[in-house]
N, CA, C and O atoms as CSV, one atom per row, in Angstrom:
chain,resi,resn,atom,element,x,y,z
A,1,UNK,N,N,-32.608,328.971,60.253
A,1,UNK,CA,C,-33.129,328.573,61.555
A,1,UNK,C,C,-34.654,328.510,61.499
A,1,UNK,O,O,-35.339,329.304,60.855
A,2,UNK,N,N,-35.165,327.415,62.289
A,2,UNK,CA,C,-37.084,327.699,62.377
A,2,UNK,C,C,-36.988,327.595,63.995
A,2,UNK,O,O,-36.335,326.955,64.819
A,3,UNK,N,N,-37.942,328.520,63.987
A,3,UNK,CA,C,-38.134,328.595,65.821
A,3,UNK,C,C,-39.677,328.238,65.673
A,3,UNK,O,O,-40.670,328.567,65.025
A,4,UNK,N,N,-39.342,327.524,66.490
A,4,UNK,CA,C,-40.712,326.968,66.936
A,4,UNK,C,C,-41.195,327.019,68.220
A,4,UNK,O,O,-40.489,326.675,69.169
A,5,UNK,N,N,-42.919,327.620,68.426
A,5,UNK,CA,C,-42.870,328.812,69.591
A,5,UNK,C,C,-44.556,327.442,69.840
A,5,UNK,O,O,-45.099,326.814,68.930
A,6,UNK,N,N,-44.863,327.420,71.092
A,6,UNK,CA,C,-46.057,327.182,71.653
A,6,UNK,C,C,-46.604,328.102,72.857
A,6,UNK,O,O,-45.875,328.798,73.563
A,7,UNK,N,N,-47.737,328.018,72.956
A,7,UNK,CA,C,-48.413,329.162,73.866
A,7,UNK,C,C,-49.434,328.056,74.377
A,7,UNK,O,O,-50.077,327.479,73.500
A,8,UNK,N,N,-49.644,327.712,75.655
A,8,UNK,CA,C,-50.311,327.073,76.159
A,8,UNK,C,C,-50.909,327.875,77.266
A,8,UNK,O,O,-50.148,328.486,78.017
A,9,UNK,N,N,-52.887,327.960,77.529
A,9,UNK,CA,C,-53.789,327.828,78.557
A,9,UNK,C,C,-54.043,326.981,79.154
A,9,UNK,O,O,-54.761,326.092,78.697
A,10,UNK,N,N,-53.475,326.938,80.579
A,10,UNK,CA,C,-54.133,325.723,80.890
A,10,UNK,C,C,-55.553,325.419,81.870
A,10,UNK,O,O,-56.093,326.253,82.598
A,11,UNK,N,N,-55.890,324.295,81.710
A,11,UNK,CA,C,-57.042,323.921,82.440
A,11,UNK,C,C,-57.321,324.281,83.750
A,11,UNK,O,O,-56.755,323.618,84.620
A,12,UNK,N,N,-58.314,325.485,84.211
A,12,UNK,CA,C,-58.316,325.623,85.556
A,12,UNK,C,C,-58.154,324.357,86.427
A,12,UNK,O,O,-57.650,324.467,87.545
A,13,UNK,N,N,-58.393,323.655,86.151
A,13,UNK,CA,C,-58.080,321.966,87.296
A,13,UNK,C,C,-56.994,321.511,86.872
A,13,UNK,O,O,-56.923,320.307,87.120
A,14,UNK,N,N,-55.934,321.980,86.245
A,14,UNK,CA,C,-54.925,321.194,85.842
A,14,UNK,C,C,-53.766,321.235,87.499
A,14,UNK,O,O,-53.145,322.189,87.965
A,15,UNK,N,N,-53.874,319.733,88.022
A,15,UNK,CA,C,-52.925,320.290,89.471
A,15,UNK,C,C,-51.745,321.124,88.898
A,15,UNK,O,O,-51.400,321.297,87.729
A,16,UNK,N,N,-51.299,321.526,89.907
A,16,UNK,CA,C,-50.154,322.454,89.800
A,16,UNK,C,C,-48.857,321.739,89.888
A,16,UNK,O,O,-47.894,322.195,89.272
A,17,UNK,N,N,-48.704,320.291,90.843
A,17,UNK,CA,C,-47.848,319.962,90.502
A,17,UNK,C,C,-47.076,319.225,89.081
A,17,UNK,O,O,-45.927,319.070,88.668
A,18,UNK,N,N,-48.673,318.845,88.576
A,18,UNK,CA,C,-48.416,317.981,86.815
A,18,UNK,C,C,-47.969,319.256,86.079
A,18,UNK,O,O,-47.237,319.117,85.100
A,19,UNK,N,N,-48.351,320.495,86.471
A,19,UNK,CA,C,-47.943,321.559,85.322
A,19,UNK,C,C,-46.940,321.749,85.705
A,19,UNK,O,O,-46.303,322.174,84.741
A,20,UNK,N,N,-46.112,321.701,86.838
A,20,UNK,CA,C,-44.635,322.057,87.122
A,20,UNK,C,C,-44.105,320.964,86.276
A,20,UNK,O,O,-43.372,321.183,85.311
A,21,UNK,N,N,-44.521,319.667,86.685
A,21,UNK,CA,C,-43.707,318.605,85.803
A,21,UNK,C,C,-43.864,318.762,84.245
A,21,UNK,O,O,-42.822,318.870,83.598
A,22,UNK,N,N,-44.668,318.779,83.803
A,22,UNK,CA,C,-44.890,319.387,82.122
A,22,UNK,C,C,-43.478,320.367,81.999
A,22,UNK,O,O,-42.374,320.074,81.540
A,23,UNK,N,N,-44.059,321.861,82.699
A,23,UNK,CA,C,-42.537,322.631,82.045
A,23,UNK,C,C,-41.348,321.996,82.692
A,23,UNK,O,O,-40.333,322.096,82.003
A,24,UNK,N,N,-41.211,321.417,83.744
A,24,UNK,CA,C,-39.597,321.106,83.873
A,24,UNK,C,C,-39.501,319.941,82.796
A,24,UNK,O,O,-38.301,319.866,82.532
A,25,UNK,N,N,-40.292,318.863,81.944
A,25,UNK,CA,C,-39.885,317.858,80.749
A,25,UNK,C,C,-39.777,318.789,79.521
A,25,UNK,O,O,-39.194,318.452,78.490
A,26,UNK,N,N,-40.523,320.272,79.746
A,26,UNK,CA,C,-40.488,320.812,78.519
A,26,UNK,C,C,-38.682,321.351,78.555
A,26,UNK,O,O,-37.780,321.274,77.721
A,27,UNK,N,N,-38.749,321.817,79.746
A,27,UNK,CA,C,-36.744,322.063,80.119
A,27,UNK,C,C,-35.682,320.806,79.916
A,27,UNK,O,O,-34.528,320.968,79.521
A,28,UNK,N,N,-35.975,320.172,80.084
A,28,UNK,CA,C,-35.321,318.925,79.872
A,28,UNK,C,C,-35.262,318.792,78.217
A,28,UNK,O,O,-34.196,318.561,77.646
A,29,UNK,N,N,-36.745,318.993,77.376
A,29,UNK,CA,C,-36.212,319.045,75.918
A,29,UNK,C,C,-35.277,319.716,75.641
A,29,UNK,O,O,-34.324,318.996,75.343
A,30,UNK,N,N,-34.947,321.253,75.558
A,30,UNK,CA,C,-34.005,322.081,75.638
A,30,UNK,C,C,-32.824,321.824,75.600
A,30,UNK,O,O,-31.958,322.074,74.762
A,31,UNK,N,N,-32.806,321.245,76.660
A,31,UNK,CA,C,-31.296,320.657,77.687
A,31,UNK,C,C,-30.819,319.146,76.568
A,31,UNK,O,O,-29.710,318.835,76.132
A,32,UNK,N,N,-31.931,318.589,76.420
A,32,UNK,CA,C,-31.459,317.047,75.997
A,32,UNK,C,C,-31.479,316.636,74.393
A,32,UNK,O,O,-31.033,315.644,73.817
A,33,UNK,N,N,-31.974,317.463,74.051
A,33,UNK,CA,C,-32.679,316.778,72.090
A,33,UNK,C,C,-31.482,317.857,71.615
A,33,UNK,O,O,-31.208,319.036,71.835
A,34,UNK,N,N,-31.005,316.886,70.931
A,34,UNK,CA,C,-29.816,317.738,70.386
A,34,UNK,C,C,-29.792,318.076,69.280
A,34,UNK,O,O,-28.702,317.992,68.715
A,35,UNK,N,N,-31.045,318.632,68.453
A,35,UNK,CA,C,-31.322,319.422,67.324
A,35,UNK,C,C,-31.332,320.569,68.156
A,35,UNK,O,O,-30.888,321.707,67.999
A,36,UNK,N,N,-31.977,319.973,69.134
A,36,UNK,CA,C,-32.605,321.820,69.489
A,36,UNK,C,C,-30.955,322.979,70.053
A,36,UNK,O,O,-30.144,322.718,70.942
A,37,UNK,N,N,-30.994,324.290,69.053
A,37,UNK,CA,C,-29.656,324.835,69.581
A,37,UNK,C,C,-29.687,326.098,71.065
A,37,UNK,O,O,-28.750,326.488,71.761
A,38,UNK,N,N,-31.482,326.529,71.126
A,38,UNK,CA,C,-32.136,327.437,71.320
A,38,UNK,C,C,-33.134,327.406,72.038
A,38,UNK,O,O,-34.185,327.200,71.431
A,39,UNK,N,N,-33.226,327.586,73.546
A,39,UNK,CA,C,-34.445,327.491,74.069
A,39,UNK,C,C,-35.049,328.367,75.664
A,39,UNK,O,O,-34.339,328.955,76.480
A,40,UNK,N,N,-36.740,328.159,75.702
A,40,UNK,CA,C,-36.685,329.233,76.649
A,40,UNK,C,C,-38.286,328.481,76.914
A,40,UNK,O,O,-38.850,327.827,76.036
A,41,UNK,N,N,-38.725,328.666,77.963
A,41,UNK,CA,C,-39.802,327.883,78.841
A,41,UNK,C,C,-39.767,329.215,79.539
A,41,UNK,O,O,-38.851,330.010,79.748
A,42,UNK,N,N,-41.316,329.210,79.899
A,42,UNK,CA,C,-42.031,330.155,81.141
A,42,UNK,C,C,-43.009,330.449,80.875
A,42,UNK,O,O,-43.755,329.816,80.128
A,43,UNK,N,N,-43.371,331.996,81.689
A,43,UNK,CA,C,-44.243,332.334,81.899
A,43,UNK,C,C,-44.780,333.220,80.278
A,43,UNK,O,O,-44.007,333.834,79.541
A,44,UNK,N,N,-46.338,333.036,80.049
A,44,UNK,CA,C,-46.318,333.585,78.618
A,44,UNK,C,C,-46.684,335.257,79.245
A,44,UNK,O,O,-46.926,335.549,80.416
A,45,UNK,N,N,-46.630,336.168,78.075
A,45,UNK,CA,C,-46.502,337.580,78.813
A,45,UNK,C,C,-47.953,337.984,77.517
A,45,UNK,O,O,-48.109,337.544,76.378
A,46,UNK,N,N,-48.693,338.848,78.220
A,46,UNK,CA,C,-49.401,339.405,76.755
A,46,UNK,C,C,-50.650,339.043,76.250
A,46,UNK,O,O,-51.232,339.897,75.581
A,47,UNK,N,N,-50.998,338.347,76.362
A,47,UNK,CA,C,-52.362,337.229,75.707
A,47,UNK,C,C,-52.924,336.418,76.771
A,47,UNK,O,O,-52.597,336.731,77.916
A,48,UNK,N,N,-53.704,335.442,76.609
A,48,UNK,CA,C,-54.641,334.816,76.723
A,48,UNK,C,C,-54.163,333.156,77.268
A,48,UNK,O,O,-54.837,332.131,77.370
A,49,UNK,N,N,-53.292,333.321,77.437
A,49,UNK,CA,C,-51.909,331.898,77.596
A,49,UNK,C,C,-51.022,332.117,79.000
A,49,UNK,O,O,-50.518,333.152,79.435
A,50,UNK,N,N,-51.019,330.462,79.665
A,50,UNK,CA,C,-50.448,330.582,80.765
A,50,UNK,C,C,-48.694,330.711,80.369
A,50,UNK,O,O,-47.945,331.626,80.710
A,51,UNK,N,N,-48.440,329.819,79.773
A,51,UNK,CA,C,-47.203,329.308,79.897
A,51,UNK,C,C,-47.226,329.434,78.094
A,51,UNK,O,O,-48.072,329.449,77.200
A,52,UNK,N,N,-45.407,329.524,78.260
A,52,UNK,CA,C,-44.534,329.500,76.240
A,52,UNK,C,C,-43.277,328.712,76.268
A,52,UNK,O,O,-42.472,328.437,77.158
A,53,UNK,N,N,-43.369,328.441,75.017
A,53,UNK,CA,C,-41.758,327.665,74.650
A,53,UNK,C,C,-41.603,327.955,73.548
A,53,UNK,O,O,-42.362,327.872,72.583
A,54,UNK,N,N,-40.535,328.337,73.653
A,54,UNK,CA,C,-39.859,328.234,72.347
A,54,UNK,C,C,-38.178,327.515,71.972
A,54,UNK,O,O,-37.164,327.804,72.607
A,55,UNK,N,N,-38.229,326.686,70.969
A,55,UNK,CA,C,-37.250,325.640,70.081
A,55,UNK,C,C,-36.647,326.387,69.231
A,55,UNK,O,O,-37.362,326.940,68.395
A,56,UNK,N,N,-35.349,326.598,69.192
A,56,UNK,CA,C,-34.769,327.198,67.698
A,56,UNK,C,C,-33.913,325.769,67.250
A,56,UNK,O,O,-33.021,325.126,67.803
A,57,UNK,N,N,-34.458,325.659,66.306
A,57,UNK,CA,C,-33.346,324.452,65.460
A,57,UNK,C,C,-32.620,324.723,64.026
A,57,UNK,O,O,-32.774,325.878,63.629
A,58,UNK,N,N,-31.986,324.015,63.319
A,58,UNK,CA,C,-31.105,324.772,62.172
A,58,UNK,C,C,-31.514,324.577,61.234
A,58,UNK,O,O,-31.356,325.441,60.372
A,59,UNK,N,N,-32.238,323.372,60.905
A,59,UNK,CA,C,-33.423,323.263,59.462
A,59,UNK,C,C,-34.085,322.476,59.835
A,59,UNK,O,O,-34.160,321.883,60.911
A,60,UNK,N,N,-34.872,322.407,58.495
A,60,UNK,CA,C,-36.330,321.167,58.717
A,60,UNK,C,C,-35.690,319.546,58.825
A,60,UNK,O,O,-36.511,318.675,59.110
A,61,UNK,N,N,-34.522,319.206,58.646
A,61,UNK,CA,C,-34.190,317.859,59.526
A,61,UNK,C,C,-34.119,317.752,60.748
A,61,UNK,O,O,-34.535,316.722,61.278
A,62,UNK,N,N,-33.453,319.019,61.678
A,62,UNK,CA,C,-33.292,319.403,62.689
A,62,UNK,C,C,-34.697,319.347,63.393
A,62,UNK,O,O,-35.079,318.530,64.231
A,63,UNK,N,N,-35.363,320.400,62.859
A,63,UNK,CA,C,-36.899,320.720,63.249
A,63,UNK,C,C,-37.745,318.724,63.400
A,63,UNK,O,O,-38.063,318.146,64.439
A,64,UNK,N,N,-37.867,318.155,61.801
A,64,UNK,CA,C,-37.862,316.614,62.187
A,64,UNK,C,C,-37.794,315.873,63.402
A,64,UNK,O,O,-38.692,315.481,64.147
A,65,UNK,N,N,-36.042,315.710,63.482
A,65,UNK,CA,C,-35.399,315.154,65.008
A,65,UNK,C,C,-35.789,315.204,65.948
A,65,UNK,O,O,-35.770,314.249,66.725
A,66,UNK,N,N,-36.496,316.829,66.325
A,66,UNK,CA,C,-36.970,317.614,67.255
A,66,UNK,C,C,-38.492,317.014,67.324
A,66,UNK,O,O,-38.762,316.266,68.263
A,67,UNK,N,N,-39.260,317.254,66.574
A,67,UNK,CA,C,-40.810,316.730,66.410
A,67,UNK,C,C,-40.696,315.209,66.927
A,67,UNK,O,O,-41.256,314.864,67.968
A,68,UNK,N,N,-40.069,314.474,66.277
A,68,UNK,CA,C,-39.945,313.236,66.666
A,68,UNK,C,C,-39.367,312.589,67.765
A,68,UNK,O,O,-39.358,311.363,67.867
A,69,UNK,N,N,-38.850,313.405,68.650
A,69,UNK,CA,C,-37.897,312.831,69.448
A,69,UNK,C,C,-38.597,312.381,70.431
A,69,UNK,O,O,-39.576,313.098,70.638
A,70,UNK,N,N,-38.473,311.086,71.450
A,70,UNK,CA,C,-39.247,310.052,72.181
A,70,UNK,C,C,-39.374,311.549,73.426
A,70,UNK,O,O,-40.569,311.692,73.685
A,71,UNK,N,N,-38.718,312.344,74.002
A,71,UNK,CA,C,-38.826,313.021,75.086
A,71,UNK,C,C,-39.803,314.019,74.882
A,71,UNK,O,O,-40.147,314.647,75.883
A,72,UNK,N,N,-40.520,314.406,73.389
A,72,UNK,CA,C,-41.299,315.224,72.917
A,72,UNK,C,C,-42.773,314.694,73.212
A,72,UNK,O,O,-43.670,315.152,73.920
A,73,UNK,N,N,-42.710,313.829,72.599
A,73,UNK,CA,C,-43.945,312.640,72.862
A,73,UNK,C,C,-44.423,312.776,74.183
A,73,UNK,O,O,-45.367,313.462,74.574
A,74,UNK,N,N,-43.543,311.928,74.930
A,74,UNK,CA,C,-43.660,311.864,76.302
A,74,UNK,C,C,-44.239,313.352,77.114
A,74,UNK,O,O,-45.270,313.272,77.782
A,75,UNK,N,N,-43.459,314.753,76.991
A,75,UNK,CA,C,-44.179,315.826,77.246
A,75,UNK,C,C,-45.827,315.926,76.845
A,75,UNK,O,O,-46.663,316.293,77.671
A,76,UNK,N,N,-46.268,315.427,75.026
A,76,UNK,CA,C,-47.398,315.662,74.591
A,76,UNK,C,C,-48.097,314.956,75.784
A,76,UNK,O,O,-48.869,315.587,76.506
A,77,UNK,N,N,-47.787,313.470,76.015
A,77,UNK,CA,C,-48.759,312.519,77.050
A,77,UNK,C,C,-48.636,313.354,78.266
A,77,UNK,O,O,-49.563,314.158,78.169
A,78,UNK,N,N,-47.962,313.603,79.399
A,78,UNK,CA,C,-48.169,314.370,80.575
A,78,UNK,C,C,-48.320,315.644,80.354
A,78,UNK,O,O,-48.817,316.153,81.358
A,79,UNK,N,N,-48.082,316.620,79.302
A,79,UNK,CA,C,-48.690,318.227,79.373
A,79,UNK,C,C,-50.015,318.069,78.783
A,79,UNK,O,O,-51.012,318.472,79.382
A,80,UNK,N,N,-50.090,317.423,77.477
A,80,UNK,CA,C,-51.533,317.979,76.826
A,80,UNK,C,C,-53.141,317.803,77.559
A,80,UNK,O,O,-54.228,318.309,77.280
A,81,UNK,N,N,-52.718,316.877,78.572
A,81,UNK,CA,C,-54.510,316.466,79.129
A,81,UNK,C,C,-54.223,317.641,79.958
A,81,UNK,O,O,-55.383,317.856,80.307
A,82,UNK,N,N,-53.434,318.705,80.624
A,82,UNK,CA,C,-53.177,320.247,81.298
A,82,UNK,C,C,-54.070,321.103,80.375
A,82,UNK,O,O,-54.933,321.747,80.971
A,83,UNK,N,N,-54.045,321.179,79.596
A,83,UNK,CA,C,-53.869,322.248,78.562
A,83,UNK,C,C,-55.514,322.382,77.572
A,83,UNK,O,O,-55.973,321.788,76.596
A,84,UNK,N,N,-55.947,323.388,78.389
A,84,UNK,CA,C,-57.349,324.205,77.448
A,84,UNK,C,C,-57.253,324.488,76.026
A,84,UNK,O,O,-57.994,324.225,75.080
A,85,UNK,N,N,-56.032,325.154,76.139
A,85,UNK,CA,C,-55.658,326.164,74.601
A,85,UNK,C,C,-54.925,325.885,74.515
A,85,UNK,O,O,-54.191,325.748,75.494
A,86,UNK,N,N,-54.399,325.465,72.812
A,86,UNK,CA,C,-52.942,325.861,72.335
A,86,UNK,C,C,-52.419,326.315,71.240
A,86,UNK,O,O,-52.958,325.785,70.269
A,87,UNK,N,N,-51.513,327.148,70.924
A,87,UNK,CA,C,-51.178,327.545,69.464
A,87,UNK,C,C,-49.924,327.214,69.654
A,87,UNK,O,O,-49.352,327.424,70.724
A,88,UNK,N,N,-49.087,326.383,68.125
A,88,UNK,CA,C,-48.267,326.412,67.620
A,88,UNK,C,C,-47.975,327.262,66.380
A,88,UNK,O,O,-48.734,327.579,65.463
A,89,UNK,N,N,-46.311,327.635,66.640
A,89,UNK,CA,C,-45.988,328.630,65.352
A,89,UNK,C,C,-44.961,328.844,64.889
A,89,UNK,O,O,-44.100,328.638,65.744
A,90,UNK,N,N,-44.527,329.171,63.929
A,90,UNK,CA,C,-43.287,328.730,63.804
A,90,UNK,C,C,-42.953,330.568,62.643
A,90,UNK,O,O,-43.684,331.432,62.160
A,91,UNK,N,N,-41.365,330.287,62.705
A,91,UNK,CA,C,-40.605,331.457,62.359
A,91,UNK,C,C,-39.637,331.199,61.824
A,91,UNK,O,O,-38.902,330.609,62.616
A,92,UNK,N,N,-39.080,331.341,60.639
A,92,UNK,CA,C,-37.913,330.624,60.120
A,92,UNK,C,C,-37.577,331.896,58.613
A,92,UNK,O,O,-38.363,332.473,57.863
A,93,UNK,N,N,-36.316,331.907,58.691
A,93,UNK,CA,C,-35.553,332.583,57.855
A,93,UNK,C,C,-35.260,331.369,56.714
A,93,UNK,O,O,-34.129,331.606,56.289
A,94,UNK,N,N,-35.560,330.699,56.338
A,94,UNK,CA,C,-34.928,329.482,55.886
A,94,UNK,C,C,-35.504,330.166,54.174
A,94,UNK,O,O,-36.593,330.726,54.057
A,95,UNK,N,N,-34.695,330.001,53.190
A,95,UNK,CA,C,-35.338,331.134,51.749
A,95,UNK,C,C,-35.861,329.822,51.091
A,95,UNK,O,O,-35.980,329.972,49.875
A,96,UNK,N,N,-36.182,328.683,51.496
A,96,UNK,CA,C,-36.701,327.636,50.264
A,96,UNK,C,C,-38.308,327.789,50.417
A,96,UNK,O,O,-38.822,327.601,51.520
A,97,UNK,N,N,-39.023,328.104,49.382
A,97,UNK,CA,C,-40.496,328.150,49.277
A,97,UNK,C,C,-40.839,327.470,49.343
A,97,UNK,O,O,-41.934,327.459,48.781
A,98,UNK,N,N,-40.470,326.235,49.973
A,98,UNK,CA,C,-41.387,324.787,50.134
A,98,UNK,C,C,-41.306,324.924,51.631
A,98,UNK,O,O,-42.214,324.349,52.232
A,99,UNK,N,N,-40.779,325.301,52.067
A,99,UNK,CA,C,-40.581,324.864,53.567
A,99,UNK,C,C,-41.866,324.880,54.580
A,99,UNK,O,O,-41.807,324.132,55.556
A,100,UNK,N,N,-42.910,325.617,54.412
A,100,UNK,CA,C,-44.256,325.542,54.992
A,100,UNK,C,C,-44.726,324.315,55.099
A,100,UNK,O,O,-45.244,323.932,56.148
A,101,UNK,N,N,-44.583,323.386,53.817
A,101,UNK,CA,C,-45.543,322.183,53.124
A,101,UNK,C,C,-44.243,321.431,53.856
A,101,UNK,O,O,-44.610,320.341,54.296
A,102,UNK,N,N,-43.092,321.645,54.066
A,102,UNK,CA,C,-42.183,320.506,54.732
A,102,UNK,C,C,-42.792,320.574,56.201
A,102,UNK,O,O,-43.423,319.637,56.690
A,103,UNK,N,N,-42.517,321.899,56.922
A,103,UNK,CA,C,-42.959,321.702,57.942
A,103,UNK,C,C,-44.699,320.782,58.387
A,103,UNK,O,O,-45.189,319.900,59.092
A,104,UNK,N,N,-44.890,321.412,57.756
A,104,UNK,CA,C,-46.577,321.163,57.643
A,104,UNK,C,C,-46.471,319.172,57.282
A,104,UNK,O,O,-47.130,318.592,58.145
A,105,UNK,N,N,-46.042,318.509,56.609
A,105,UNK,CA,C,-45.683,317.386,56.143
A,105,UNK,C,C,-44.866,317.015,57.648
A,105,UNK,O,O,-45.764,316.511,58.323
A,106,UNK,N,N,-44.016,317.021,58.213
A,106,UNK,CA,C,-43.254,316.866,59.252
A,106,UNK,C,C,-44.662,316.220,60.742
A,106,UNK,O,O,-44.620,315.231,61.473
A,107,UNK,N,N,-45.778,317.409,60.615
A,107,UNK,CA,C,-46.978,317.555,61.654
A,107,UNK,C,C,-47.637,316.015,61.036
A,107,UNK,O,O,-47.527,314.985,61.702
A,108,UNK,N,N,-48.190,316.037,59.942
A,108,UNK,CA,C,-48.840,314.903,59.637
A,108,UNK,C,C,-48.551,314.232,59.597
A,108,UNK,O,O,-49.398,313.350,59.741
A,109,UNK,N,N,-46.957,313.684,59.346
A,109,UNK,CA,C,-46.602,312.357,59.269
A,109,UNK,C,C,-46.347,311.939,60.974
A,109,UNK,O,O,-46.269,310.737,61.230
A,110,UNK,N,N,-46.234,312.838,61.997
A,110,UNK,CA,C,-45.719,312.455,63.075
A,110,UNK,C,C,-47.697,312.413,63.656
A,110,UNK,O,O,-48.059,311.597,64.503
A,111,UNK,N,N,-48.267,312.990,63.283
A,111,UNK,CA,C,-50.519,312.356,63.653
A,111,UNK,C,C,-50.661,311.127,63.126
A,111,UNK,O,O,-51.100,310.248,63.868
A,112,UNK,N,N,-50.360,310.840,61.891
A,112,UNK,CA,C,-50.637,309.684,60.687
A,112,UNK,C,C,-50.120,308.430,61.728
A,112,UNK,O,O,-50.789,307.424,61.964
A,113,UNK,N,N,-48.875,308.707,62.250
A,113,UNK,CA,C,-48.321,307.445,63.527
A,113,UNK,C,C,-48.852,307.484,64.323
A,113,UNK,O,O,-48.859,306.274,64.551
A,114,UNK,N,N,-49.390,307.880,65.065
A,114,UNK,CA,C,-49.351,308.149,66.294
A,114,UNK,C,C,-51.002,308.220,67.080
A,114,UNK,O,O,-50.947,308.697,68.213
A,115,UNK,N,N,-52.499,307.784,66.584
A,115,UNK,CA,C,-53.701,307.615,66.549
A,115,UNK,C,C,-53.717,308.064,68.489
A,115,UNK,O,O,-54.892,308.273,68.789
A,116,UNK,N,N,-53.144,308.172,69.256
A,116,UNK,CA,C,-53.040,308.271,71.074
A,116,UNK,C,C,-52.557,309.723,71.089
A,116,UNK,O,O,-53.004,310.320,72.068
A,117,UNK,N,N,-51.791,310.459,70.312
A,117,UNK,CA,C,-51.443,311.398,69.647
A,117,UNK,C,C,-52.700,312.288,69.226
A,117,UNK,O,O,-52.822,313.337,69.858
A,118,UNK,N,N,-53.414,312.080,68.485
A,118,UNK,CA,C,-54.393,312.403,68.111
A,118,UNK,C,C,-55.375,312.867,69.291
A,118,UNK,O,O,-55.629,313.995,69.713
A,119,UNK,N,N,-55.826,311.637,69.666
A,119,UNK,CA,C,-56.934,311.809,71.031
A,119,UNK,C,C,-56.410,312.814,71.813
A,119,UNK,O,O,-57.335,313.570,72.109
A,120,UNK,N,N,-55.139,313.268,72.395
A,120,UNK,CA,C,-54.722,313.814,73.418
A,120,UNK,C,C,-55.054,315.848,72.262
A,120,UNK,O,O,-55.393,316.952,72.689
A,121,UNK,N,N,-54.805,315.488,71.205
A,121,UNK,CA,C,-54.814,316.957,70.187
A,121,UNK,C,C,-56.712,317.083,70.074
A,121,UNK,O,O,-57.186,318.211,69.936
A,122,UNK,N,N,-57.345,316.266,70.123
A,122,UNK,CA,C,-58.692,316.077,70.076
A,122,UNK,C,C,-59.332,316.694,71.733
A,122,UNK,O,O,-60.455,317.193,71.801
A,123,UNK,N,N,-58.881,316.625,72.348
A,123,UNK,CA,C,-59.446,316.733,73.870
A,123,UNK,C,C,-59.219,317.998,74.169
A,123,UNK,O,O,-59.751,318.455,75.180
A,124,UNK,N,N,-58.403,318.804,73.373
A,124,UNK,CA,C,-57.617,320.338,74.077
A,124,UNK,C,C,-58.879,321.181,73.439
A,124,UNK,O,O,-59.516,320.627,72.543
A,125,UNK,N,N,-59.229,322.378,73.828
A,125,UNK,CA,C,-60.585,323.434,73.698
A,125,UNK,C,C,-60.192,323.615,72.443
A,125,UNK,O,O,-60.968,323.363,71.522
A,126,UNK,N,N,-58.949,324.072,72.220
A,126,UNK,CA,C,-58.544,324.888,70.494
A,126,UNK,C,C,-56.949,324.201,70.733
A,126,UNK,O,O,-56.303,323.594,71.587
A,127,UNK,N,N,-56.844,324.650,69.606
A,127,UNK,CA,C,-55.228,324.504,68.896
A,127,UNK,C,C,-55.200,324.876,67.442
A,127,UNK,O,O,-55.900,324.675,66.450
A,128,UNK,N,N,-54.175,325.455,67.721
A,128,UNK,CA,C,-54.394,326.526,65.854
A,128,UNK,C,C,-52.942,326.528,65.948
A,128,UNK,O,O,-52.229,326.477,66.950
A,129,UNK,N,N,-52.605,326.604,64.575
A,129,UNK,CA,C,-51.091,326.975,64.283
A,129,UNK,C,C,-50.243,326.263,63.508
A,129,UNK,O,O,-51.047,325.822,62.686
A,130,UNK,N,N,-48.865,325.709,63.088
A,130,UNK,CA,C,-47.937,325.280,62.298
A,130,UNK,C,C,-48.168,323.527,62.570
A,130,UNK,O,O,-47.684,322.741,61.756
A,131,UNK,N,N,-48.863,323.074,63.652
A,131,UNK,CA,C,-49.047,321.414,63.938
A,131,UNK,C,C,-50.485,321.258,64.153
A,131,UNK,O,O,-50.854,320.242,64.743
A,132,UNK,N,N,-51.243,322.004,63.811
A,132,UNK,CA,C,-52.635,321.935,63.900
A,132,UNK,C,C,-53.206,320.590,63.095
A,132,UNK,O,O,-52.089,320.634,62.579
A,133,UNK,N,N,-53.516,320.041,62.805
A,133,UNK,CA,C,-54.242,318.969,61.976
A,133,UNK,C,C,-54.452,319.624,60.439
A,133,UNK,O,O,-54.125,319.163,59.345
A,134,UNK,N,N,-55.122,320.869,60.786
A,134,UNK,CA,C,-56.115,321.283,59.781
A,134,UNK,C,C,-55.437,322.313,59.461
A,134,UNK,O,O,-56.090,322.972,58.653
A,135,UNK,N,N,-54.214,322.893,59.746
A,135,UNK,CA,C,-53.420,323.623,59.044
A,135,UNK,C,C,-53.057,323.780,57.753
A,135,UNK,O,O,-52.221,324.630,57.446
């Protein structure tokens, strides 16, 4: 399994109703992308972060499907112009020693497409973690 976890701050001006709509499309991933087997949206507890999600999927094709899927996208375009801070991260039992450089390969090939993608990862204060650019 790789779980894949985000922690988002968001923008003191971010309206409140675009951030309701952000997590209810982030609920709708959950519900609809059918890699994903595992999921949980809310409030983040602990740190420095408004809101968390977390994706459990069953491998790095799964994880793929998931990255790529048109309803993922669509969240990046209406959540990310919300969003000050973000970390992605990921957790996986999976025993193949490549799997970092897959995941990590998975992030770049889905930036390398996607140049509108970029700008929206360019505009956020920070972002650190498993889809970072510079990871």
């Amino acid at each position: 399994m790789i779980y894949h976890q985000i922690r988002l701050a968001m923008r003191p001006d971010a309206p409140q109703d675009k951030v309701h709509e952000a997590l209810d499309l982030l609920r709708r991933m959950g519900r609809e992308i059918d890699a994903v087997e595992h999921w949980a949206v809310g409030r983040d507890i602990g740190g420095d972060f408004d809101y968390g999600a977390l994706f459990a999927v069953k491998d790095v094709e799964a994880y793929r499907a998931y990255m790529h899927a048109p309803l993922h996208r669509r969240v990046d375009e209406i959540g990310l112009p919300l969003v000050r801070n973000m970390v992605s991260q990921d957790l996986t039992d999976d025993e193949d020693p490549g799997i970092a450089d897959k995941i990590r390969k998975i992030h770049a090939d889905r930036f390398a497409g996607d140049p509108a993608l970029v700008a929206l990862i360019e505009n956020l204060g920070s972002y650190e973690g498993s889809g970072a650019p510079n990871s």
